[in-house]
C-alpha positions in Angstrom: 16.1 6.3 -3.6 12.9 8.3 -3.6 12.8 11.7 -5.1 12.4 14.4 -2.2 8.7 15.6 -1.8 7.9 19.6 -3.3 8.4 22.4 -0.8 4.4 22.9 1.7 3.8 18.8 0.6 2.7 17.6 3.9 4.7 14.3 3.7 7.8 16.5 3.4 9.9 15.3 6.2 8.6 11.6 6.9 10.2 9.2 5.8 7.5 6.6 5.5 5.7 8.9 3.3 3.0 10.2 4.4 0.9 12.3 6.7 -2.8 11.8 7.3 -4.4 9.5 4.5 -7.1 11.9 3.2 -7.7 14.0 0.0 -8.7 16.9 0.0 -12.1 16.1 -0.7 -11.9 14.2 2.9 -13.2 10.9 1.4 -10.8 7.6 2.9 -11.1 4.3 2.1 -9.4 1.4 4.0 -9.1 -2.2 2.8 -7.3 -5.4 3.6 -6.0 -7.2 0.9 -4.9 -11.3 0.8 -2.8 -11.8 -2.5 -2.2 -15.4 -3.5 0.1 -16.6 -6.1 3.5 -16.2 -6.6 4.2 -13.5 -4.3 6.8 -14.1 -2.2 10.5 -14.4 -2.9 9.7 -11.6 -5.6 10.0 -8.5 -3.9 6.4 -8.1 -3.9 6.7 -6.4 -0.3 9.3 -3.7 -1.2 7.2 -3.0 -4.6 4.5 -2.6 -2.4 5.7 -0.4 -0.2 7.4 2.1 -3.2 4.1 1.9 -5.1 2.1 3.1 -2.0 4.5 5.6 -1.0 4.4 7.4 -4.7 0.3 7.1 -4.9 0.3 8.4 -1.2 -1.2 5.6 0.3 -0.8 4.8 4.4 -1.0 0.9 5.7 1.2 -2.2 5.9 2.3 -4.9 4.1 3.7 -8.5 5.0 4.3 -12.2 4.1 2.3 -14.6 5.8 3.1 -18.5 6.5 0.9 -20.2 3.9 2.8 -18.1 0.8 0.5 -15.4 0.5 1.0 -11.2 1.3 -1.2 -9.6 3.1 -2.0 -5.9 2.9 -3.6 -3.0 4.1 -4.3 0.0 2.2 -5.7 3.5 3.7 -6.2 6.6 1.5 -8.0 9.1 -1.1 -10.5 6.6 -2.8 -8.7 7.1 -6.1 -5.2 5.9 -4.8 -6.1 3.3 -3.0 -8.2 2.1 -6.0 -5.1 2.8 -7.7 -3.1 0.6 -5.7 -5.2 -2.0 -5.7 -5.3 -2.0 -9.4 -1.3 -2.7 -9.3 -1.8 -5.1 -6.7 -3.5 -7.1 -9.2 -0.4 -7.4 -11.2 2.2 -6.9 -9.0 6.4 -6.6 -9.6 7.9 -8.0 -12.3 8.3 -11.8 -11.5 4.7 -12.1 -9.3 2.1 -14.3 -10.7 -1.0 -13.2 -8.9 -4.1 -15.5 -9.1 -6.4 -14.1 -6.7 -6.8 -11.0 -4.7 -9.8 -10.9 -1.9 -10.5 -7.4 -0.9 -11.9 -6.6 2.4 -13.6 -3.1 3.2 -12.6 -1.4 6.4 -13.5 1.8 8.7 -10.6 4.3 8.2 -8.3 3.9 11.4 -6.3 6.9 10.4 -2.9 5.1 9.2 0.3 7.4 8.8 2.7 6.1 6.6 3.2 2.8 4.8 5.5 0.1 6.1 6.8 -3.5 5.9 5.9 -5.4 8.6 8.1 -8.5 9.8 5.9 -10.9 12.0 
């Protein structure tokens, strides 16, 4: 379980963790992300998701039909940059072998879930 946010944090409350996706600098970036490898059937999804939830990071993650995950990360600059940087590596048991990074507008995310279709 995820420790509870501190008292005037403005995800306190939401449960998919997170408000807005800015800093407070105002600077968002939004990319989609294709991760092939071994990536599914290792809880890359669920690492995912706890890994954007502690850097603060809205979007989406989800398996698609030809083995690989597909993301979507919207945030401060240096979270998602962050994130991508674990992406790279992944859970425990992930072999990751190529990552291909798309740049996005901002399309003002809230929260960070798994997505099942």
């Amino acid at each position: 379980m995820l420790p509870e946010p501190p008292a005037g944090d403005p995800t306190a409350g939401d449960p998919t963790g997170g408000g807005p996706a800015v800093d407070s600098g105002g600077e968002v970036r939004r990319v989609r992300v294709l991760v092939e490898g071994r990536v599914q059937g290792v809880w890359f999804r669920d690492a995912t998701h706890e890994e954007a939830l502690r850097l603060g990071v809205a979007g989406w993650v989800r398996n698609l039909p030809d083995g690989r995950v597909e993301a979507v990360f919207e945030g401060p600059l240096a979270a998602v940059a962050a994130l991508l940087g674990w992406t790279r590596g992944g859970p425990e048991h992930a072999v990751v072998t190529h990552l291909e990074i798309c740049e996005e507008p901002p399309a003002g995310e809230r929260g960070f879930r798994i997505r099942y279709d």
